[in-house]
C-alpha positions in Angstrom: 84.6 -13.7 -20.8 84.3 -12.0 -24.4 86.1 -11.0 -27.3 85.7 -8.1 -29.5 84.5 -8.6 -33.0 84.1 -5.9 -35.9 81.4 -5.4 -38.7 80.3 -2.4 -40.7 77.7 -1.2 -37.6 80.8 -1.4 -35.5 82.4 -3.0 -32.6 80.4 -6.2 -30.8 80.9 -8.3 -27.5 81.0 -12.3 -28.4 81.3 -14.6 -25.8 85.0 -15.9 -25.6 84.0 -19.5 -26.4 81.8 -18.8 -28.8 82.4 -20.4 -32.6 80.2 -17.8 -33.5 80.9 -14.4 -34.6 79.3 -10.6 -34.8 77.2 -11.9 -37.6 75.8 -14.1 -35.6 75.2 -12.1 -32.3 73.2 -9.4 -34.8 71.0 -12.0 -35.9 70.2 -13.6 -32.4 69.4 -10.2 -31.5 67.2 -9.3 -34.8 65.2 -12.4 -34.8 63.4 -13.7 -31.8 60.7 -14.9 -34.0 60.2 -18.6 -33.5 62.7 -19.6 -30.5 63.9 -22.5 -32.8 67.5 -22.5 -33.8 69.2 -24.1 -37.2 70.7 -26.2 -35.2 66.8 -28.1 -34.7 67.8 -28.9 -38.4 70.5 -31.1 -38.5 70.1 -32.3 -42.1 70.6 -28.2 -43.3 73.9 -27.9 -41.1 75.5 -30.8 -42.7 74.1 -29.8 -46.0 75.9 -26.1 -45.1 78.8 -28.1 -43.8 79.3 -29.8 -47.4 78.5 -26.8 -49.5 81.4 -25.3 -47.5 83.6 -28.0 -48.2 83.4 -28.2 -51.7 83.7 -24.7 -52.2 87.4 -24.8 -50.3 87.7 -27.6 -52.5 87.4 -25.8 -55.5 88.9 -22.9 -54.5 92.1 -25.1 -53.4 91.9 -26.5 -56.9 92.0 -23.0 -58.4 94.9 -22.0 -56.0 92.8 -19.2 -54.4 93.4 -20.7 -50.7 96.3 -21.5 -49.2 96.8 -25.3 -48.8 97.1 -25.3 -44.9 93.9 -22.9 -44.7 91.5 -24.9 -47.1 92.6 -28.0 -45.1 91.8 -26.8 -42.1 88.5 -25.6 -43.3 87.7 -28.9 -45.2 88.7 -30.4 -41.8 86.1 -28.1 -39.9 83.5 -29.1 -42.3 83.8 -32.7 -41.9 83.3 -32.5 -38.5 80.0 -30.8 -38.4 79.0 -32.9 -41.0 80.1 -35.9 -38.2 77.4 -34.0 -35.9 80.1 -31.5 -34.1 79.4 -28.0 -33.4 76.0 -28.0 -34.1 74.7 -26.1 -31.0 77.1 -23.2 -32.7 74.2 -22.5 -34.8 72.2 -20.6 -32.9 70.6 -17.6 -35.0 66.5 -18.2 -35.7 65.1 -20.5 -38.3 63.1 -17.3 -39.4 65.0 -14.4 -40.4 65.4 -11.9 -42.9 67.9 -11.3 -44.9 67.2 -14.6 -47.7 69.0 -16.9 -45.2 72.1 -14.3 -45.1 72.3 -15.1 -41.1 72.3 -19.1 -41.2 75.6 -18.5 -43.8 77.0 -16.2 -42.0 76.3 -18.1 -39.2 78.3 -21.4 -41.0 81.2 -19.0 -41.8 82.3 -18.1 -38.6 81.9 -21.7 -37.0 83.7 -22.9 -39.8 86.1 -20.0 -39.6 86.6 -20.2 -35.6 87.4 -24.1 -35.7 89.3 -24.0 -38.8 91.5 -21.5 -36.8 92.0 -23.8 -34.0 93.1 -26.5 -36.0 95.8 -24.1 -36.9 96.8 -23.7 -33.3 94.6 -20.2 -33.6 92.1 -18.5 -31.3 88.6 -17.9 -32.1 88.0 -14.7 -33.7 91.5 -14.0 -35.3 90.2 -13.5 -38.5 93.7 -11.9 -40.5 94.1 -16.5 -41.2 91.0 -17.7 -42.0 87.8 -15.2 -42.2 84.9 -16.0 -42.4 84.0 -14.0 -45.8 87.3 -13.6 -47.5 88.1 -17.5 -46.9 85.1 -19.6 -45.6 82.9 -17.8 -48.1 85.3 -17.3 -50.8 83.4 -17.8 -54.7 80.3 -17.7 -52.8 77.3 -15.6 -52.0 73.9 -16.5 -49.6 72.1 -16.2 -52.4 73.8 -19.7 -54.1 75.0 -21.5 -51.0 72.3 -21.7 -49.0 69.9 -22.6 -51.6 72.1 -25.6 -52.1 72.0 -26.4 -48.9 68.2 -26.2 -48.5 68.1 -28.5 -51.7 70.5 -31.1 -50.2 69.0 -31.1 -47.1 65.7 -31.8 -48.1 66.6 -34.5 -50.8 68.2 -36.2 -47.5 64.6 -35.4 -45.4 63.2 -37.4 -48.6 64.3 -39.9 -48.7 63.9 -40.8 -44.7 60.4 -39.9 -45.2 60.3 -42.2 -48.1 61.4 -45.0 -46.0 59.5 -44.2 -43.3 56.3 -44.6 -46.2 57.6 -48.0 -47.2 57.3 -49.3 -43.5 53.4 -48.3 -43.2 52.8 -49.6 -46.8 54.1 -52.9 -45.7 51.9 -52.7 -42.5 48.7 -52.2 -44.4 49.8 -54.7 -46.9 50.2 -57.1 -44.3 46.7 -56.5 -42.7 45.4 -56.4 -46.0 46.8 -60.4 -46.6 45.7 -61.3 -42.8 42.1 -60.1 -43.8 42.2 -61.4 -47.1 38.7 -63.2 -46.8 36.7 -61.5 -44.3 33.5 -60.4 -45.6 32.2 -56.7 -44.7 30.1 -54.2 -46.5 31.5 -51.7 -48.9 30.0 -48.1 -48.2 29.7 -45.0 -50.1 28.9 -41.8 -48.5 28.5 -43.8 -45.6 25.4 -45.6 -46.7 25.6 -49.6 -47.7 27.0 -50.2 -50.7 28.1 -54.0 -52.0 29.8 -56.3 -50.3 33.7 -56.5 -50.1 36.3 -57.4 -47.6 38.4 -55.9 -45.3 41.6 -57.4 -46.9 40.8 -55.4 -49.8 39.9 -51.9 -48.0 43.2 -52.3 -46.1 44.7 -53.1 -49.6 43.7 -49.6 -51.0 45.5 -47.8 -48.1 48.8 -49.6 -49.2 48.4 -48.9 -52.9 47.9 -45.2 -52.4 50.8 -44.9 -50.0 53.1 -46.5 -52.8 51.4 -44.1 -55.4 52.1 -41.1 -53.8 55.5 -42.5 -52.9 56.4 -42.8 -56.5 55.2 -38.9 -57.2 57.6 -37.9 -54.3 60.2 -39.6 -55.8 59.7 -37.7 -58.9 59.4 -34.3 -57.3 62.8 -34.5 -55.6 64.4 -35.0 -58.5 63.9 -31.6 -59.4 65.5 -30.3 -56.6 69.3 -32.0 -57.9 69.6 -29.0 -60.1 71.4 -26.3 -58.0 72.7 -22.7 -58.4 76.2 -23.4 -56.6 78.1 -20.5 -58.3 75.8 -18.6 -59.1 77.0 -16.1 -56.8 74.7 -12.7 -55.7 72.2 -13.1 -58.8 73.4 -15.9 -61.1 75.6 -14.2 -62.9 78.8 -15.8 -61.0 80.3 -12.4 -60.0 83.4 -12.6 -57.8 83.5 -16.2 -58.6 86.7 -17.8 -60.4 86.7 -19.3 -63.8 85.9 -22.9 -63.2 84.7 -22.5 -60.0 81.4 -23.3 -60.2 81.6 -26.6 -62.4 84.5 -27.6 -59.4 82.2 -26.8 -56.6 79.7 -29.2 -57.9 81.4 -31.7 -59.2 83.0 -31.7 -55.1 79.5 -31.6 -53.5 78.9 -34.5 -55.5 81.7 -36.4 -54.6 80.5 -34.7 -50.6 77.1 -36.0 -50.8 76.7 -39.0 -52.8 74.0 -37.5 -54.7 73.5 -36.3 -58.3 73.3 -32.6 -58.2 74.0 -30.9 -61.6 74.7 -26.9 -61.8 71.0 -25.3 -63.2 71.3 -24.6 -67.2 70.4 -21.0 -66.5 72.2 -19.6 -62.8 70.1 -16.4 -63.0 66.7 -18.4 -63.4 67.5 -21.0 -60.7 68.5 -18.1 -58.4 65.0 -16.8 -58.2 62.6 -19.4 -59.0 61.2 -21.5 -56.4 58.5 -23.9 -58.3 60.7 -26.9 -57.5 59.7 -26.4 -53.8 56.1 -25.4 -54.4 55.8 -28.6 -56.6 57.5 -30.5 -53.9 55.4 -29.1 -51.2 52.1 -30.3 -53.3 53.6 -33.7 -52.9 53.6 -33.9 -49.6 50.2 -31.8 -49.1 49.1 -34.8 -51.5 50.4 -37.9 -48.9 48.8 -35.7 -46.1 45.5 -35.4 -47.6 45.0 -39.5 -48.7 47.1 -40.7 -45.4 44.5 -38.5 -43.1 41.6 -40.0 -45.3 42.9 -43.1 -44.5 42.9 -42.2 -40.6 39.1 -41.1 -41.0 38.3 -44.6 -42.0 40.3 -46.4 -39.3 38.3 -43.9 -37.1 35.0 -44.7 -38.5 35.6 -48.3 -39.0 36.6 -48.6 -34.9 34.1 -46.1 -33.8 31.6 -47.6 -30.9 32.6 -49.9 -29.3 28.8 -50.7 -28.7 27.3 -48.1 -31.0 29.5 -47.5 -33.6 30.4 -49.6 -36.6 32.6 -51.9 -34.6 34.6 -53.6 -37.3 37.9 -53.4 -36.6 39.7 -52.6 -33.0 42.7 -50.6 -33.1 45.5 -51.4 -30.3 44.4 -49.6 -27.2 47.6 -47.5 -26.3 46.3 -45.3 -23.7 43.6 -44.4 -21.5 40.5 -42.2 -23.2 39.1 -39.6 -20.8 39.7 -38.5 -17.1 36.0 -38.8 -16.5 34.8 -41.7 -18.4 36.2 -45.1 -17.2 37.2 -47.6 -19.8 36.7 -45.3 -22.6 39.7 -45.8 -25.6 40.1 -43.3 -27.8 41.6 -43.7 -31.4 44.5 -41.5 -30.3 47.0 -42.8 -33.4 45.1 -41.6 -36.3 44.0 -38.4 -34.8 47.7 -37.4 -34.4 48.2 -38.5 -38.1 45.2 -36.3 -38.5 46.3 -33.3 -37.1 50.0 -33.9 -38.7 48.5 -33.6 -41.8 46.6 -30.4 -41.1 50.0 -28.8 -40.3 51.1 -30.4 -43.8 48.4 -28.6 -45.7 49.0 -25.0 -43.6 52.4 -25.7 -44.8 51.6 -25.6 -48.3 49.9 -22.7 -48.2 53.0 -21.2 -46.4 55.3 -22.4 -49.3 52.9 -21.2 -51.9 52.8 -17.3 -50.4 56.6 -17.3 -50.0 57.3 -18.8 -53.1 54.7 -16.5 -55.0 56.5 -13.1 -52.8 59.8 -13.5 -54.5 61.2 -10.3 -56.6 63.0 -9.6 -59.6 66.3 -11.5 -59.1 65.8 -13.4 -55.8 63.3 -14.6 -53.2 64.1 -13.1 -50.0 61.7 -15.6 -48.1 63.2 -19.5 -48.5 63.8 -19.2 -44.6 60.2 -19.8 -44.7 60.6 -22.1 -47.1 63.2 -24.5 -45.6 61.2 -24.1 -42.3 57.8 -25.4 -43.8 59.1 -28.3 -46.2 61.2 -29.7 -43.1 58.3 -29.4 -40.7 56.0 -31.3 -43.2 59.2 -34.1 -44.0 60.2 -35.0 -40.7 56.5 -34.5 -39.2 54.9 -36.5 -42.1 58.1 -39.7 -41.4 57.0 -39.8 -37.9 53.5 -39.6 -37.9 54.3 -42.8 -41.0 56.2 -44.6 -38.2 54.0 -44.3 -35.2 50.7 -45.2 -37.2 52.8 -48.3 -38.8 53.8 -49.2 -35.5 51.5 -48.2 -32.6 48.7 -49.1 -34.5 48.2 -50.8 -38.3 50.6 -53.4 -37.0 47.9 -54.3 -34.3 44.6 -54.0 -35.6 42.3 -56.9 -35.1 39.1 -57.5 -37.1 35.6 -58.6 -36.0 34.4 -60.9 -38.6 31.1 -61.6 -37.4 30.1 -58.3 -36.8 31.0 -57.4 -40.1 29.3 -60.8 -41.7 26.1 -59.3 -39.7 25.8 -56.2 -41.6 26.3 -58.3 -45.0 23.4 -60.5 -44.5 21.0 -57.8 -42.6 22.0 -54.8 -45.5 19.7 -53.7 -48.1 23.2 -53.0 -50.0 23.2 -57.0 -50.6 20.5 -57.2 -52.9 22.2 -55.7 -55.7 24.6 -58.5 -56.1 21.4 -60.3 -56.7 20.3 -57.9 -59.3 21.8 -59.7 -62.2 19.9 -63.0 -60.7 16.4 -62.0 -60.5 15.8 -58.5 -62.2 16.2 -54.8 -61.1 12.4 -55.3 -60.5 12.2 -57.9 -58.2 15.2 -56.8 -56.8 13.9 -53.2 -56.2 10.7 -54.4 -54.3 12.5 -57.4 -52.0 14.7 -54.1 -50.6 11.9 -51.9 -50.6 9.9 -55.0 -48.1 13.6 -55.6 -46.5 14.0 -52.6 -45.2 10.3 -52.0 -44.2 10.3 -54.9 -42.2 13.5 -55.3 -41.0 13.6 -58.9 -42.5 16.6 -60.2 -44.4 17.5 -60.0 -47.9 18.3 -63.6 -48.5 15.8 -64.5 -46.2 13.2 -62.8 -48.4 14.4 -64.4 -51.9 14.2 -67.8 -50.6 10.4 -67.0 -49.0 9.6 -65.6 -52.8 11.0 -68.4 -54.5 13.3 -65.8 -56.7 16.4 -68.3 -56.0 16.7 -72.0 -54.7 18.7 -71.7 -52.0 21.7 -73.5 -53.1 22.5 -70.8 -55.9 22.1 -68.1 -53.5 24.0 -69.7 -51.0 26.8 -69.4 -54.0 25.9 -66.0 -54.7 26.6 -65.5 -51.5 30.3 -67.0 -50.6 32.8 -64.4 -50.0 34.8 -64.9 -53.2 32.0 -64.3 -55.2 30.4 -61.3 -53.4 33.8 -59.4 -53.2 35.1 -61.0 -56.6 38.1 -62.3 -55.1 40.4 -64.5 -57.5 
């Protein structure tokens, strides 16, 4: 079963149940780019959902709607924002038209709902259209911009959450291993001794750094262009429509957006995206370092480093038995690859904007979300498959303290940069220990070096 729906190219078949319109059915038709729907975003449909409802808020307040119509479609708008009606939104992430086809696409589900609250069928516009009511004081080139922004200051602040739960874990390992002895290494040769507590510390400290710079960057993102209309200038939008709007979304959302100082500047310019998209090209570059070293530091487990054992979660290899394979941070690894490509995505469609508008925040909105919800998961599976069960292997690491040429310069400040140059020059000649070595020379009595030696003082813990 369809019905007949009418746009300027003409007459269009819609499937009778559809919520959906002609808009819609073009789109589906024009972009079978990426097989991925809005509605894999639910965070932008409720965002669209509330940018709809202030706006019939405002326009209600104005007298521009009819009360029973801007109920109805304040009623349709809570609902998706409730998680109804979201496999109505159907037309391709990518698309042209500067996100013309996801609003048009929110119109007419609005539109087609609202008109069955009102005891309506789908598609009989002359009550509630989708243009001349839904998208009444509006244009795409204001509301879904909003709706990017509130959508991905939600996506935030999961993925900020998500941050605090692996910052924890670390920080927990980090307490557990407070005290166990290991060498410190730099560009992977021996450095000074250390402990693990404190290499498992650093990974917590730059999780919460880089948490603090996210929290900073989506602040930018609160100042939006709702009324702003085709270019900024607010054509075809009421007097007082715009400062009603967003004083509703806020009330919608919770959050504290503020209308942009300048509507034709915030229309066009995308640097609070790029910036935000640095952030999180930032947290992927420092949490896949911090991946490398869990990789290195369990690598063997007979000829590798051997420090640390990382949960086994799964079987290695279909040919070699018992092999485990550090399959946690490589996923993290590979998450934050697709974070970085991201960035460079943002950057190109952010840079490709023209004169009054950029064309290309589809792109946008696909990349940042990607990166978000990628970056929370990959957060919550490394916190919880593996951080949270990493074990240590103190005498391995203990080994490498006492047989590392790296040990001699704690001594340094004991018995010279002489002495202490030709005892590892012998060390590592002969493969003889550098304690063993100053005690033979007489350099140190072996009581003080047996101090020198204690944990607390080689890794200067207090």
């Amino acid at each position: 079963m369809h019905r007949v729906e009418h746009d300027l190219l003409g007459d269009k078949e819609v499937p009778a149940d559809a919520y959906w319109g002609v808009h819609t059915a073009r789109a589906r038709e024009n972009f079978p780019i990426t097989g991925t729907a809005i509605s894999a975003y639910p965070h932008l449909i409720e965002a669209l959902a509330s940018v709809k409802e202030a706006a019939a808020h405002a326009n209600a307040d104005l007298g521009l709607l009819e009360p029973d119509v801007a109920d109805a479609i304040r009623r349709a708008c809570r609902e998706i924002r409730e998680g109804a009606l979201h496999d109505q939104f159907v037309v391709d992430v990518i698309q042209g038209g500067a996100g013309t086809s996801t609003n048009m696409n929110a119109n007419e589900v609005i539109a087609n709902r609202a008109l069955e609250l009102l005891g309506l069928e789908k598609g009989d516009y002359a009550r509630v259209h989708p243009n001349e009511h839904v998208n009444l004081g509006q244009s795409t080139n204001d509301a879904y911009p909003t709706a990017v922004n509130v959508a991905t200051i939600i996506a935030v602040r999961e993925l900020a959450e998500a941050m605090i739960v692996l910052e924890q874990a670390f920080a927990a390992k980090a307490v557990e291993f407070h005290d166990l002895l290991k060498m410190g290494r730099t560009q992977l040769q021996d450095a000074v001794p250390m402990t693990l507590g404190q290499e498992f510390g650093t990974y917590a400290v730059m999780l919460g750094e880089d948490r603090l710079r996210l929290t900073e960057a989506v602040t930018l993102l609160h100042e939006i262009n709702l009324g702003a209309t085709a270019i900024g200038t607010g054509l075809n939008a009421a007097p007082g429509y715009a400062e009603a709007a967003v004083a509703h979304l806020r009330e919608i959302t919770g959050l504290p957006v503020v209308s942009a100082a300048d509507l034709i500047e915030a229309t066009q310019d995308c640097g609070a995206f790029v910036h935000l998209s640095g952030v999180l090209k930032r947290i992927a570059v420092k949490l896949s370092k911090s991946c490398n070293d869990l990789r290195l530091l369990s690598s063997g487990p007979r000829a590798g480093l051997n420090e640390i054992n990382l949960p086994p979660v799964q079987a290695g290899s279909s040919i070699m038995p018992g092999k485990i394979n550090p399959v946690i941070p490589e996923v993290v690894n590979q998450v934050a690859f697709e974070v970085i490509g991201n960035d460079v995505a943002v950057t190109m469609a952010a840079e490709a904007g023209q004169l009054q508008l950029n064309a290309f925040e589809p792109l946008i909105l696909h990349s940042l979300s990607e990166s978000i919800t990628h970056l929370r998961s990959a957060c919550l599976v490394l916190a919880e498959r593996c951080v949270s069960g990493i074990t240590a292997n103190a005498g391995v690491m203990r080994g490498y303290v006492e047989n590392s040429i790296g040990l001699v310069t704690a001594l340094n400040p004991s018995i010279g940069y002489a002495a202490a140059t030709e005892i590892a020059k012998e060390a590592l000649e002969t493969g003889r220990g550098v304690a063993e070595l100053v005690v033979e020379k007489g350099l140190l009595p072996a009581e003080e070096l047996a101090k020198l030696l204690k944990p607390e003082t080689l890794a200067r813990l207090s």
